[in-house]
LOPA-58611 format. One line per 3 residues: their letters; for each residue x, y, z of C-alpha. Coordinates in pm, 1 decimal, padded with zeros to 6 digits, always signed. Example, Ala and Ser with C-alpha at 12.3 -4.5 7.8 and 13.67 -1.06 7.14 Angstrom:
2
AS = +01230.0/-00450.0/+00780.0 ~ +01367.0/-00106.0/+00714.0
REM end
This chain:
508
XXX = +02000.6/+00017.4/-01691.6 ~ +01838.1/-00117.5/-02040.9 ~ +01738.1/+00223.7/-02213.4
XXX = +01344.7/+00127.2/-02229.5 ~ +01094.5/+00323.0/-02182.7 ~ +00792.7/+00279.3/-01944.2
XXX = +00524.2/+00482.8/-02084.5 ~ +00158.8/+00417.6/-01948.2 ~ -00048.6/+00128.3/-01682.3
XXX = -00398.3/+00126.1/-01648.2 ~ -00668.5/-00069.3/-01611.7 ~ -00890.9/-00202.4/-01878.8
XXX = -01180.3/-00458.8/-01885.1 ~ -01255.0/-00640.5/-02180.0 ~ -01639.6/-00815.1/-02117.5
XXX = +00818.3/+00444.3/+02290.7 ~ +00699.3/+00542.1/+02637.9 ~ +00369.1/+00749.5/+02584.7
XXX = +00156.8/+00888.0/+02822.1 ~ -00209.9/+00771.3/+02867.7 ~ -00490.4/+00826.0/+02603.9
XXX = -00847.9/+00861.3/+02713.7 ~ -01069.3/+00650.7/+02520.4 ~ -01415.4/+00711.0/+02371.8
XXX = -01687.2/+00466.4/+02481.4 ~ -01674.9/+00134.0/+02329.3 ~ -01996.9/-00034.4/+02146.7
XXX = -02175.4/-00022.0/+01809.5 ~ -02077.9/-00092.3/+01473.1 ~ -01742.9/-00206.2/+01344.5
XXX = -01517.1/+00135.3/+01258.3 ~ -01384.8/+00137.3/+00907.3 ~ -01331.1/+00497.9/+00844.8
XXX = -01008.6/+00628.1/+00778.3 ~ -00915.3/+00897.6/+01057.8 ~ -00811.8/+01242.3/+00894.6
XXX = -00630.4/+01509.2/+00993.0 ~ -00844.8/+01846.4/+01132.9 ~ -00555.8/+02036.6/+01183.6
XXX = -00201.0/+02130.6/+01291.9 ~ -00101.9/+02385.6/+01522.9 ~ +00133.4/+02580.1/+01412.7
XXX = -00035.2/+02479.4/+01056.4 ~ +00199.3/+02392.9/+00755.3 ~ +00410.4/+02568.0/+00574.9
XXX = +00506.3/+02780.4/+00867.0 ~ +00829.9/+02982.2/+00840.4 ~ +01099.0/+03064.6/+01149.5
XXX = +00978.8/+02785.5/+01330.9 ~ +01084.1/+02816.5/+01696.1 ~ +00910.0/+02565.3/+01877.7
XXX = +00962.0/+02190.9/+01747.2 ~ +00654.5/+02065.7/+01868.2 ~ +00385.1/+02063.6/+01645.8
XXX = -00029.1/+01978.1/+01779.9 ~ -00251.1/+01724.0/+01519.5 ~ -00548.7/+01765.6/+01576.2
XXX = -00731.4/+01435.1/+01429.3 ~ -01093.5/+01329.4/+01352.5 ~ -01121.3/+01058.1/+01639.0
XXX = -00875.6/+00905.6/+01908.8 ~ -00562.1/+00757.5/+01747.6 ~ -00364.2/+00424.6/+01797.2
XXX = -00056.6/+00539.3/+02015.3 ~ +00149.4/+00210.9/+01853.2 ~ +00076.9/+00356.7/+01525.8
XXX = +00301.7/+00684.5/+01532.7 ~ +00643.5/+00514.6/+01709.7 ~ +00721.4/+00408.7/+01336.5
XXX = +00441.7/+00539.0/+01161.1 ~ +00603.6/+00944.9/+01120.1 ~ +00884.0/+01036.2/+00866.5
XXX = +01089.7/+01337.4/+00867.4 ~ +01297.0/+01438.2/+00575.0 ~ +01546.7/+01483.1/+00484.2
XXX = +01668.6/+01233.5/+00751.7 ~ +01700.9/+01301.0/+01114.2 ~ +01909.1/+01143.3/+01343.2
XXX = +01767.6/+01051.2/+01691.2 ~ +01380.7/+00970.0/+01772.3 ~ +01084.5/+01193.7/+01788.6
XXX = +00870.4/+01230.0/+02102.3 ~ +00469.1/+01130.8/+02053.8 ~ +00256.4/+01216.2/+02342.7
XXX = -00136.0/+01211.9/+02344.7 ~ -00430.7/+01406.0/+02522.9 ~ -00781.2/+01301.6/+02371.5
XXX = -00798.5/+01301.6/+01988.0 ~ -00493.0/+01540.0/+01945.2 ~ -00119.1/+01452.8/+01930.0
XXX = +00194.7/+01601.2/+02033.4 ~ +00474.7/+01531.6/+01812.7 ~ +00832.1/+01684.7/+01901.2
XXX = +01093.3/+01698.1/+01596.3 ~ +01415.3/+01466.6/+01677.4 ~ +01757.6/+01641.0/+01677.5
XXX = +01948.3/+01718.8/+01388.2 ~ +01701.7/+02041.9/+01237.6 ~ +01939.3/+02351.0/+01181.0
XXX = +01889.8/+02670.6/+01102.3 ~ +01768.2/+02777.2/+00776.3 ~ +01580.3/+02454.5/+00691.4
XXX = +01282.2/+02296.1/+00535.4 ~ +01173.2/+01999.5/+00716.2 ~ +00908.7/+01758.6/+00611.3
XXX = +00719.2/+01569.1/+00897.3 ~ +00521.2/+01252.7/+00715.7 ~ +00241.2/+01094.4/+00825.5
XXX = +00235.8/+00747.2/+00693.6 ~ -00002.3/+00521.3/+00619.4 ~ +00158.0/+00308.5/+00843.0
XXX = -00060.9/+00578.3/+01101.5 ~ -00390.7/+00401.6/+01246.4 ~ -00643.8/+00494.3/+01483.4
XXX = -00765.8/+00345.5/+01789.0 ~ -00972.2/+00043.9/+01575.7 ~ -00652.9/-00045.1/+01389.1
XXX = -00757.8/+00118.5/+01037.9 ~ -00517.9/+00323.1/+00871.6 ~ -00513.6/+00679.7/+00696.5
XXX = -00650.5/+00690.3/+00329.0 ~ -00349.3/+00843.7/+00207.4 ~ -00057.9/+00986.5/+00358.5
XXX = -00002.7/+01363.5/+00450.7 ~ +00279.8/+01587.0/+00440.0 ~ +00329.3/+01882.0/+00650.8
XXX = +00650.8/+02146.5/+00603.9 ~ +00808.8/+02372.0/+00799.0 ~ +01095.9/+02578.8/+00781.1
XXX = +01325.0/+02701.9/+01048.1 ~ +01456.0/+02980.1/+00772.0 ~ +01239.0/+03266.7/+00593.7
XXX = +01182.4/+03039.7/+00286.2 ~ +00940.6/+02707.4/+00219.1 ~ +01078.6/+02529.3/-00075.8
XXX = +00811.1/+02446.6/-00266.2 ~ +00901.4/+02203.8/-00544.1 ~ +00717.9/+01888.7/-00660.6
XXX = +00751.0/+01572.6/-00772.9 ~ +00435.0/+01349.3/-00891.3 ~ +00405.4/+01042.6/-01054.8
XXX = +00301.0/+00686.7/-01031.1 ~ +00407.0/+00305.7/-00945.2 ~ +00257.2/+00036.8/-01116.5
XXX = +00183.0/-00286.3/-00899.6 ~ -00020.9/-00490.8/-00715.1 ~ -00025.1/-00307.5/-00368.0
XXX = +00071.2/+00039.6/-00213.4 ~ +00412.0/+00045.6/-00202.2 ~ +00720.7/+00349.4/-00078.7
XXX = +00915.7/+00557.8/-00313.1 ~ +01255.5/+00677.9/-00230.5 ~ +01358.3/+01015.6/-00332.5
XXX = +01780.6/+01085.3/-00290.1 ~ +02005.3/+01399.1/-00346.2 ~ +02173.2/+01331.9/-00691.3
XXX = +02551.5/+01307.7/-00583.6 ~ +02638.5/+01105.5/-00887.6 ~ +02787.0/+00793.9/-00661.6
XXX = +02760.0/+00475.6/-00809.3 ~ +02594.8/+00355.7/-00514.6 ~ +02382.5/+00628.9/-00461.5
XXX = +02029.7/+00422.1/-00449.3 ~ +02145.8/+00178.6/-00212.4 ~ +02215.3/+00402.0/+00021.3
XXX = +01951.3/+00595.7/+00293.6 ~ +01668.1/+00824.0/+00114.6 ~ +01657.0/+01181.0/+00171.4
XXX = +01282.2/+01152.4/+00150.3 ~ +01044.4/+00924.0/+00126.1 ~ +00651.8/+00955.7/+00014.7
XXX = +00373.7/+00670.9/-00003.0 ~ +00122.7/+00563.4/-00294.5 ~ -00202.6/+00563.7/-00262.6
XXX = -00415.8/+00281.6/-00369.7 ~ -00441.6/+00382.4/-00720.6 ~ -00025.3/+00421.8/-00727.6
XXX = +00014.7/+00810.5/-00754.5 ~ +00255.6/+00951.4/-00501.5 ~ +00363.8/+01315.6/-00448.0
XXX = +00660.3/+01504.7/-00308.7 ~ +00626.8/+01826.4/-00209.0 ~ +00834.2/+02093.5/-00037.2
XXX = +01142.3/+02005.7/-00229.6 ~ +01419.2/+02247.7/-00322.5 ~ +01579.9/+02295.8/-00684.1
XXX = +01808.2/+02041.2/-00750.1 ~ +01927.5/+01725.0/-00901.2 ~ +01722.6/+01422.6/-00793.3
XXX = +01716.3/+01015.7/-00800.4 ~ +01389.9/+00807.5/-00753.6 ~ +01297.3/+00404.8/-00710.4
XXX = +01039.6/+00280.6/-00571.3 ~ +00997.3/-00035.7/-00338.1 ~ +00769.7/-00270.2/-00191.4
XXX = +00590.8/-00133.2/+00115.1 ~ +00700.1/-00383.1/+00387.6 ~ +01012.9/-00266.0/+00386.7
XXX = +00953.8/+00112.2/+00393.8 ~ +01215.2/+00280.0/+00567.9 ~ +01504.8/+00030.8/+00479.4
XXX = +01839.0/+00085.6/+00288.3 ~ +01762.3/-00108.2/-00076.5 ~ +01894.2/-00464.3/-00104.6
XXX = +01804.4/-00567.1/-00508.9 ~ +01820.9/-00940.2/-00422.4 ~ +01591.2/-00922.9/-00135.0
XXX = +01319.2/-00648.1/-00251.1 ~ +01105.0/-00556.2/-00461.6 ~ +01178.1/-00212.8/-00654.7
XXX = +01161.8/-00072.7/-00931.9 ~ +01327.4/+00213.4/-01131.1 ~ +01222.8/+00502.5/-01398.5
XXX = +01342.0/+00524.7/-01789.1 ~ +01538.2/+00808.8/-01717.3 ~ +01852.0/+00832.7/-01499.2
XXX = +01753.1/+01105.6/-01298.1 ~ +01558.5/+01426.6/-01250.6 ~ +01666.4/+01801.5/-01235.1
XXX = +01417.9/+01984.0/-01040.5 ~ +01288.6/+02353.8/-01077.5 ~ +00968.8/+02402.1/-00957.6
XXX = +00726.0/+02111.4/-01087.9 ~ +00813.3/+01766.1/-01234.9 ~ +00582.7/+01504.3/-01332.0
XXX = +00469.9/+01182.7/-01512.4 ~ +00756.9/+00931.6/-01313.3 ~ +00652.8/+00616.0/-01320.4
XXX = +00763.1/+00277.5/-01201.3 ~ +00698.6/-00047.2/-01218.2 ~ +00700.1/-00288.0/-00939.5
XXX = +00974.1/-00609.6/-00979.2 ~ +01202.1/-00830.4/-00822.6 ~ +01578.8/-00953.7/-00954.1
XXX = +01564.4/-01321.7/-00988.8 ~ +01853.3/-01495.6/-00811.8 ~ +02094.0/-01706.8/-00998.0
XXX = +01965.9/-02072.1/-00973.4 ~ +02072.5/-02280.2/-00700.2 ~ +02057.3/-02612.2/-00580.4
XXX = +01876.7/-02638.3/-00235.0 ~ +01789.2/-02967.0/-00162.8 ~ +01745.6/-03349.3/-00231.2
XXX = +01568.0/-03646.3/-00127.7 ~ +01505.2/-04018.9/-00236.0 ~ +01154.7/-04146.5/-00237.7
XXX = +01177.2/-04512.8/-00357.7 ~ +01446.7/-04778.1/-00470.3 ~ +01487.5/-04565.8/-00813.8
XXX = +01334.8/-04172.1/-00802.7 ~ +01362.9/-03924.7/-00610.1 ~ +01303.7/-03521.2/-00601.3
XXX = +01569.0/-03243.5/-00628.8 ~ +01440.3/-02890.8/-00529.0 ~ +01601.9/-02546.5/-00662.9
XXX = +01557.0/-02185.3/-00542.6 ~ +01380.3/-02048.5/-00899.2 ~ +01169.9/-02223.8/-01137.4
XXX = +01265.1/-02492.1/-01413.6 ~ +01142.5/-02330.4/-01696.5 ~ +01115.7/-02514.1/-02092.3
XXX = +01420.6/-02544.2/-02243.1 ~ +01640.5/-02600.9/-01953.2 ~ +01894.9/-02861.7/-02006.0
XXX = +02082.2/-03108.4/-01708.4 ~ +02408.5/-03245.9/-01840.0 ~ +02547.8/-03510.0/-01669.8
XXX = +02311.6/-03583.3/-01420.1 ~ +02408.6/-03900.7/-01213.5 ~ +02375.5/-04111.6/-00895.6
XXX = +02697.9/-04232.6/-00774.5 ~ +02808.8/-04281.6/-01111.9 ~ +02497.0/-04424.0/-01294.8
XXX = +02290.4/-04238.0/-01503.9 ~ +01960.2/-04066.0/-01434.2 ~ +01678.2/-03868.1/-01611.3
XXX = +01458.7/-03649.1/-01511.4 ~ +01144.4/-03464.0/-01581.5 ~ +00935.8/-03169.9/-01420.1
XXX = +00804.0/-03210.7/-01075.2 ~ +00373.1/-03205.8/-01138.7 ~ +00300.1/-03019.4/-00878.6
XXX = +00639.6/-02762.1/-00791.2 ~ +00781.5/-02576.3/-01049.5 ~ +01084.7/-02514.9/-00854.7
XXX = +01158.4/-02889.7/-00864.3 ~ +01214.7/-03161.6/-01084.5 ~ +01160.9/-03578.9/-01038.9
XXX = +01504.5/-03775.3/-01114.0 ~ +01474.9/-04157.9/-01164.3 ~ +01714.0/-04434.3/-01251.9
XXX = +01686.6/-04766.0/-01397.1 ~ +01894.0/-04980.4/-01150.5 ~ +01806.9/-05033.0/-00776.4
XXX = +02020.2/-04809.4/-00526.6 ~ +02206.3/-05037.4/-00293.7 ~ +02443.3/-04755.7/-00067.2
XXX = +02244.5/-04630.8/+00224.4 ~ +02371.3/-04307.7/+00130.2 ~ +02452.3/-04162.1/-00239.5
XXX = +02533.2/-03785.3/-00371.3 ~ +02321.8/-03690.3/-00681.1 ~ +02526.9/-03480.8/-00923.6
XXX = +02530.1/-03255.2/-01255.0 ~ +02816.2/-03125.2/-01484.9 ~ +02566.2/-02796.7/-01580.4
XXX = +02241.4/-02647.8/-01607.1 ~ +02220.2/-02502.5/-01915.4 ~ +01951.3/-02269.3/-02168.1
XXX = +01984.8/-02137.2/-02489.3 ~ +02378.5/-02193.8/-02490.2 ~ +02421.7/-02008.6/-02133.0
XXX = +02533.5/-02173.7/-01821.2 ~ +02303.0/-02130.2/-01524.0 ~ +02432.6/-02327.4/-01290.2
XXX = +02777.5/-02518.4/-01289.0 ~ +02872.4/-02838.5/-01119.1 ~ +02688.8/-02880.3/-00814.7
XXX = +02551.7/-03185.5/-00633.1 ~ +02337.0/-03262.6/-00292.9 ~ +02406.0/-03595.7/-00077.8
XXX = +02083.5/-03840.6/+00005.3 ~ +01998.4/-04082.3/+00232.8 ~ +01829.3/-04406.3/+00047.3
XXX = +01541.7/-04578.1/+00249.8 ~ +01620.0/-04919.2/+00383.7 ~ +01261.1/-05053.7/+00279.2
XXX = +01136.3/-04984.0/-00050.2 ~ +00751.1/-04755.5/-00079.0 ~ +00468.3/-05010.0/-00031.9
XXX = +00177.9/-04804.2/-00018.4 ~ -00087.8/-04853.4/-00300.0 ~ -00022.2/-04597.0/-00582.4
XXX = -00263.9/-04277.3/-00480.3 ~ -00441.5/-03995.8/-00765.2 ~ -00255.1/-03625.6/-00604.3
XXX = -00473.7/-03395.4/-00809.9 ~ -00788.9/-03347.5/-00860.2 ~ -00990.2/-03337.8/-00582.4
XXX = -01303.3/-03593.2/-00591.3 ~ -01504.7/-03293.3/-00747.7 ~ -01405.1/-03019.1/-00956.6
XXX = -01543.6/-02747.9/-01167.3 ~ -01422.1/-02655.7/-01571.5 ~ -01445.3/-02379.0/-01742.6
XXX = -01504.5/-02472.9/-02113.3 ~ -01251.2/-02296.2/-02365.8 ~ -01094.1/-02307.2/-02683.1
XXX = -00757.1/-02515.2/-02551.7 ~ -01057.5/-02777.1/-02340.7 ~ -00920.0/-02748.3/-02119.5
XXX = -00758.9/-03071.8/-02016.0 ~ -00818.3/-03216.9/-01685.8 ~ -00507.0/-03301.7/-01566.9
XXX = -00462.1/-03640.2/-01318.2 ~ -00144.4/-03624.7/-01114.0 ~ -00011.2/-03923.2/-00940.4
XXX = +00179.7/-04014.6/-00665.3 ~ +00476.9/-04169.3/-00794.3 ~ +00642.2/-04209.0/-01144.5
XXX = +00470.1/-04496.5/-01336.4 ~ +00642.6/-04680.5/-01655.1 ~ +00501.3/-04673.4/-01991.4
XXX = +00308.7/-04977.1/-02043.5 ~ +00110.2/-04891.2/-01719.3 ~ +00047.3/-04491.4/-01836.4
XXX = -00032.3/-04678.9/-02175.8 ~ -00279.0/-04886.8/-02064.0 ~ -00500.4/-04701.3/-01792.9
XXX = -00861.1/-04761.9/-01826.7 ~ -01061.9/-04403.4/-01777.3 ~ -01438.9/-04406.5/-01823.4
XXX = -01624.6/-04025.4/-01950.8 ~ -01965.5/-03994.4/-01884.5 ~ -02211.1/-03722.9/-01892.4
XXX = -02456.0/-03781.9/-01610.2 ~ -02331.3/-04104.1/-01526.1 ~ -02499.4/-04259.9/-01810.6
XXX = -02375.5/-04137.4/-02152.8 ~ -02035.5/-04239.8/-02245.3 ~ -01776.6/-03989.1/-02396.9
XXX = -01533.2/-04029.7/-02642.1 ~ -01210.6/-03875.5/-02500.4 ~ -00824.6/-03828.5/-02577.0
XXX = -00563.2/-03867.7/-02286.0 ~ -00171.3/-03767.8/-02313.2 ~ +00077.3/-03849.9/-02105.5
XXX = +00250.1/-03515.6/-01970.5 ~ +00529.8/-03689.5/-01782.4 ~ +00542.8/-04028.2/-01588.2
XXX = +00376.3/-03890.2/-01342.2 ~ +00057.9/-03683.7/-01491.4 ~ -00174.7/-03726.7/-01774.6
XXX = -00441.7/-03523.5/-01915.6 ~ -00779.0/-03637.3/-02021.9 ~ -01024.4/-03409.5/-02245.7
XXX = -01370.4/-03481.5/-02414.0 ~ -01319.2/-03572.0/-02809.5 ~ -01540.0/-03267.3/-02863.3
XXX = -01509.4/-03033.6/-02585.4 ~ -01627.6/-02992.3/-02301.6 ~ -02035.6/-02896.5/-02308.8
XXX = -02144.5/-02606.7/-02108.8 ~ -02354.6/-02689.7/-01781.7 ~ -02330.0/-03040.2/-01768.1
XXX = -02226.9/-03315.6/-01484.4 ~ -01960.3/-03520.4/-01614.0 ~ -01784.8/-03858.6/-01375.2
XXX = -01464.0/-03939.0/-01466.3 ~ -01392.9/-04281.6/-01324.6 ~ -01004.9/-04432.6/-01345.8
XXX = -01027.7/-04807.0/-01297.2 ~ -00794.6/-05032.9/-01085.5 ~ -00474.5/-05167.7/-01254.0
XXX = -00495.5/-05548.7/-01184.6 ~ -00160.0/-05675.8/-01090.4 ~ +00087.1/-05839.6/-00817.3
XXX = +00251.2/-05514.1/-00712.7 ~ +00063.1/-05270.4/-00521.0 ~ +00301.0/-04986.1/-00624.8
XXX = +00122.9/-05003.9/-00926.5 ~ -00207.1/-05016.6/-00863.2 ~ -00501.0/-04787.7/-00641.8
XXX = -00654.9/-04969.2/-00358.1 ~ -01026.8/-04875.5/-00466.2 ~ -01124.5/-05076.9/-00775.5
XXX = -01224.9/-04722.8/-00902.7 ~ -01162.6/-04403.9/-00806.4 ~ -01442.6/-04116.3/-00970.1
XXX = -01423.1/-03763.5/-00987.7 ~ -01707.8/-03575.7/-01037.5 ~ -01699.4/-03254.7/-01302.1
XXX = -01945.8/-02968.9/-01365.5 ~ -01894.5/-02741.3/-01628.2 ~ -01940.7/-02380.3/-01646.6
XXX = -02129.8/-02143.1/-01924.8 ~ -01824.7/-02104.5/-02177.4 ~ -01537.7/-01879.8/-02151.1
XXX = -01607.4/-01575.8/-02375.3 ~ -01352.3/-01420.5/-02608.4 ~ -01332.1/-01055.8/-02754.2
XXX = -01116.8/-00784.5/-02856.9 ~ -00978.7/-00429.5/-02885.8 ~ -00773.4/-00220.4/-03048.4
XXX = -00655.1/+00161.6/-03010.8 ~ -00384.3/+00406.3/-03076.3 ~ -00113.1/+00540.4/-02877.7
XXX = -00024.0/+00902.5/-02923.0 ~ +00228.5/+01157.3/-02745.2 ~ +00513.8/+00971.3/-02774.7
XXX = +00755.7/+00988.3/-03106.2 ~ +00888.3/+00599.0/-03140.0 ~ +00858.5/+00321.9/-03368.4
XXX = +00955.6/+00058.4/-03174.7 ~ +00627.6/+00107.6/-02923.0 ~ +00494.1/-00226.2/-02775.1
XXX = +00168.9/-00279.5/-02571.4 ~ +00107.2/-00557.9/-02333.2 ~ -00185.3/-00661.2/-02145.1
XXX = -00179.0/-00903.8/-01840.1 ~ -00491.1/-01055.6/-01689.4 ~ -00566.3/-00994.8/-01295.7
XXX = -00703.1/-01298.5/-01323.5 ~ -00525.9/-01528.9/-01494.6 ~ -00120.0/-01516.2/-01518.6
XXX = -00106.0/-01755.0/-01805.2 ~ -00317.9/-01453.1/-02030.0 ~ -00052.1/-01254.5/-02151.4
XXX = -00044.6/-01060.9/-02453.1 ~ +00160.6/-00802.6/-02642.2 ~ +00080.1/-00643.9/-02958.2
XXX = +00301.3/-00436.9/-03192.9 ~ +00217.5/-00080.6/-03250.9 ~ +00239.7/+00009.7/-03592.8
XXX = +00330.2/+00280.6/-03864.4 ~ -00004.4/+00428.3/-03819.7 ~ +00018.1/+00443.9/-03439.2
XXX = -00237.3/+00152.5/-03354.5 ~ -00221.2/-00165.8/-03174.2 ~ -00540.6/-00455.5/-03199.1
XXX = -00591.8/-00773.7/-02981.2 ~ -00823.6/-01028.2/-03144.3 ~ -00954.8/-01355.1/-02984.6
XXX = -00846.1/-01299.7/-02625.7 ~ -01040.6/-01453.9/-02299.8 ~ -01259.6/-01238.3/-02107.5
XXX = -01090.9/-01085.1/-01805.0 ~ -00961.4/-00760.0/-01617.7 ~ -00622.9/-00701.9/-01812.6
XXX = -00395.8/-00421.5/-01695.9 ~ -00220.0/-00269.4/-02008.9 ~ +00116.7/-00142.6/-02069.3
XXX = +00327.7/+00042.8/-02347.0 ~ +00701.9/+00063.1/-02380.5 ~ +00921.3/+00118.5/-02598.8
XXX = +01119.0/-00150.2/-02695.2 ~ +01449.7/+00015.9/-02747.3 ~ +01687.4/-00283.2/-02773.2
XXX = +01374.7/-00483.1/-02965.7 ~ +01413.7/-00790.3/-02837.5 ~ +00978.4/-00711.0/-02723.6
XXX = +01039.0/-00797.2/-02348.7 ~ +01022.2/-00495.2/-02119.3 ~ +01351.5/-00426.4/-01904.4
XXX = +01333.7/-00283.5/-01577.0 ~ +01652.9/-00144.1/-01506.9 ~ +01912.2/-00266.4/-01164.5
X = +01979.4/-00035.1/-00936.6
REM end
């Protein structure tokens, strides 16, 4: 994997067949307690374990569903365990496979629920041993994401393979991401961690979500700590999934990943005659092709030599077959986006209101649209429009939007003989209320505890995916953001070994 390291996330803001349970009585106010654990009988950690059958004793009945697929035992087991219920307690009987002179770890996921469906704050571990010994080793850390996900935890065998095969153990995060693994023996270790859905699973990197530590692995004596992960998925390599034809000249080609700036189609073509193309408005995993001469064939394949960006080859040769429509499109040309009433935030970039329509339209008609801008339906506003692509302009106020107003945009019918062209309303209005102004601020810090001069620290808005920012940390050990919108960021440093200031997450 890319040697980079991952060094710190947090948060910042800047402004079977079971037998029968016997159920409480029913009534009252919604549960939302998380059930916990009383007890366990014979309790944890006991040694020369003779009897495989261990009693929880929990704080309220249990969901019986809940603990078919909802209990781990590591390392792995083969066979099923047995679950059987009396009351609020539960019977669990180890599968086959525990020999003699063993630690085993029974896991109670938080996958576990009770009888109103809500699950166990955290998950709990529980060791025994069938031996004279408990192994008592640890491993903590933390997994930076969006949700709770599953770590994986595998004997280091040093196969090439090693962390796409089945985990010796696995543990769960809790909602702030820390996870823990205890009753581990000395040893070499492996880690990743992956989304929670698909806890339990063998690793597929095209499929899931996962994500790996700086370091290659970890050689265990009693305690390690401060692993952490980060949370991503491999993109595929792009693909061409579909195609259709819309109208007598455009149509709509769709692709597995998104077109991005900067990526290039050469030799794009309709049964031999030219075509161009430009960014669907509304799918970013699509693009809008168009030609200038009327399609006659009933059928036609749309082609490319190469997708290319920055000199690399994404996606060779490749084509899709389409079926032209007998009649040509006459319906009256229709406004996709916005809605007839919409709220803006004022900003430094406008922002633009963007007006999305619902089929390519030629230059002299994006040219020549008449717009009105009016505060309160009665002043008129000086404005700026730019075409974005034949299919979507932006309008924005000559000045900027003012805070807490009512604006109308109306967009006027085109006269002319071709209804393709043209709305059916004589004018269609959408109505706009601005917000108090988007408020801007700063911060700045210093990283210490970690010897590098290639440190980099990026913050990402939870609110906004477009507010991304990274800032260099220098000489003295400090990093400053200046002139950034208010939001909840989440803030990383790295260090940016190969310096090209993107953080690389390692393949498994």
């Amino acid at each position: 994997m890319n040697g980079k390291l991952f060094l710190l996330l947090s948060c910042g803001l800047l402004a079977a067949w079971q037998c029968a349970a016997i159920a409480p009585p029913s009534g009252g106010p919604k549960d939302t307690t998380p059930p916990e654990l009383i007890s366990a009988d014979p309790p944890s950690e006991t040694v020369r374990l003779l009897d495989q059958t261990i009693e929880l004793h929990f704080s309220e009945y249990m969901g019986e569903q809940s603990f078919i697929k909802g209990i781990r035992f590591s390392p792995f087991l083969e066979g099923e365990h047995h679950v059987s219920f009396k009351g609020d307690r539960v019977f669990i009987t180890f599968p086959e496979g525990v020999k003699n002179e063993m630690t085993v770890v029974m896991t109670l996921s938080r996958d576990i629920k009770d009888e109103h469906g809500v699950e166990m704050a955290k998950a709990v571990q529980l060791a025994y041993s069938t031996g004279d010994e408990i192994d008592h080793g640890v491993i903590r850390g933390k997994v930076y994401g969006e949700s709770v996900s599953a770590v994986y935890l595998f004997h280091d065998d040093h196969g090439d393979s090693l962390l796409l095969g089945r985990p010796n153990y696995i543990a769960e995060t809790e909602d702030d991401g820390s996870f823990e693994f205890n009753f581990l023996a000395s040893g070499k270790y492996k880690i990743l961690t992956v989304e929670r859905g698909v806890t339990g699973l063998q690793l597929d990197p095209k499929r899931m979500s996962y994500g790996l530590p700086f370091f290659s692995g970890i050689e265990l004596d009693s305690i390690y700590t401060g692993v952490r992960m980060r949370l991503f998925k491999e993109e595929e390599p792009l693909r061409l999934l579909s195609g259709e034809w819309k109208d007598w000249n455009w149509g709509k080609l769709h692709f597995n990943n998104e077109f991005v700036e900067g990526m290039a189609i050469q030799g794009l073509n309709i049964g031999g005659q030219e075509m161009e193309w430009f960014g669907h408005p509304d799918d970013e995993k699509a693009i809008i092709v168009t030609v200038s001469d009327t399609i006659q064939r009933e059928k036609e394949k749309i082609s490319f030599e190469k997708i290319v960006m920055d000199h690399s080859v994404l996606l060779d040769s490749s084509g899709v077959n389409v079926s032209i429509p007998a009649a040509g499109d006459t319906n009256y040309l229709t406004l996709v986006t916005p809605a007839s009433k919409l709220a803006v935030t004022p900003d430094q970039s406008g922002p633009p209101v963007e007006l999305v329509f619902s089929r390519p339209l030629g230059d002299r008609l994006l040219t020549n649209l008449k717009i009105d801008l009016m505060i309160d339906d009665t002043t008129m506003v000086d404005y700026k429009y730019m075409i974005l692509s034949p299919m979507k302009i932006a309008v924005i106020p000559q000045n900027g939007w003012e805070p807490k107003q009512s604006y109308q945009l109306k967009l006027f019918r085109h006269e002319t003989s071709s209804i393709k062209e043209t709305f059916k309303d004589s004018v269609i209005t959408i109505k706009i209320e601005t917000t108090r102004p988007q408020g801007y601020g700063g911060f700045s810090g210093s990283v210490k505890g970690y010897d590098s001069g290639n440190l980099i620290t990026h913050i990402k808005s939870v609110e906004n995916n477009e507010w991304n920012f990274k800032s260099v940390v220098n000489s003295e050990r400090r990093f400053e953001y200046n002139n950034i919108p208010e939001s909840s960021y989440i803030f990383f440093v790295f260090d940016d070994r190969d310096q090209n200031t993107e953080y690389s997450h390692g393949s498994a």
